[in-house]
N, C-alpha and C positions, 0 to 999 in steps of 0.2 A: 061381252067382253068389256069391264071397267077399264076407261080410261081415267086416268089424272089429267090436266095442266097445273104444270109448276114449275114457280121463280125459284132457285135455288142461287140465295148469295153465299158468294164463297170469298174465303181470305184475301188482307190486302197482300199478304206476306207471299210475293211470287212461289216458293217452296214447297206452301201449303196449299196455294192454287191447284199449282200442277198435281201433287200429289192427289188432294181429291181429283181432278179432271181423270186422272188416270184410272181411279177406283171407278167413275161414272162412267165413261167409255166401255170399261171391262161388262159394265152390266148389260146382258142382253133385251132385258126387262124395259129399257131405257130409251128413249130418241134423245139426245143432244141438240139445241142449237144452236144457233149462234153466240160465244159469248159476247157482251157489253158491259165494259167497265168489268167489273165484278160481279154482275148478272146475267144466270144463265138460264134460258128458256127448256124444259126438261118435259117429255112428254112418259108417264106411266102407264103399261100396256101389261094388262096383269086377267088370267085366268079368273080368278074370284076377287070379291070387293074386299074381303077381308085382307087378300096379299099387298092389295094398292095401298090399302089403311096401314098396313104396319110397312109399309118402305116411303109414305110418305110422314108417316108420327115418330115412325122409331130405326128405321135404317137410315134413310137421308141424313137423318140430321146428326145421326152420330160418328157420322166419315168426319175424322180430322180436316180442315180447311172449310167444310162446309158452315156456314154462321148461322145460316138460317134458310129454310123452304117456306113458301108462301104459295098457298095454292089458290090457282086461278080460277080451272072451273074443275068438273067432276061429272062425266057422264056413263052411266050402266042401263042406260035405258034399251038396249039389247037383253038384259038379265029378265029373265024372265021369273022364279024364284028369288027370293031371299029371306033365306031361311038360316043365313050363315051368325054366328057368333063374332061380332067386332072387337079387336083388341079393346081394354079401356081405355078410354082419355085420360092423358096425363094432364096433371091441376097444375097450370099455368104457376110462377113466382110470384107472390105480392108481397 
């Protein structure tokens, strides 16, 4: 079972705080913890490696309020296969 650790910064704009806080709570996929400042500690609990990769490249970060996810560590060393297909990497702005 792939886990995530991730920082998910969210808005300074209270509105759009809560708003995402509310969509992250809703996820059952999700542990929450504590927030600080505008830093929230997010733990992903996901079936296959492939689900954790598109909710932490392309679901997280597209909830309104959210600014940005930063992932801390990444472990699936339970997985015993991997045989799965990765979403692509999105190319960074330069």
């Amino acid at each position: 079972m792939p886990i995530s650790a991730v920082v998910v910064t969210l808005s300074s704009q209270p509105e759009s705080r809560e708003a995402a806080l509310s969509i992250l709570r809703a996820d059952p996929r999700l542990t929450l913890g504590a927030l600080q400042r505008n830093q929230l500690p997010v733990v992903v609990d996901t079936e296959k490696i492939a689900d954790g990769v598109l909710i932490v490249r392309e679901e997280l970060p597209s909830i309104d309020g959210v600014e940005f996810v930063h992932v801390v560590s990444v472990d699936f060393s339970d997985v015993e296969d991997f045989d799965e297909k990765l979403p692509p990497r999105r190319r960074s702005r330069t």
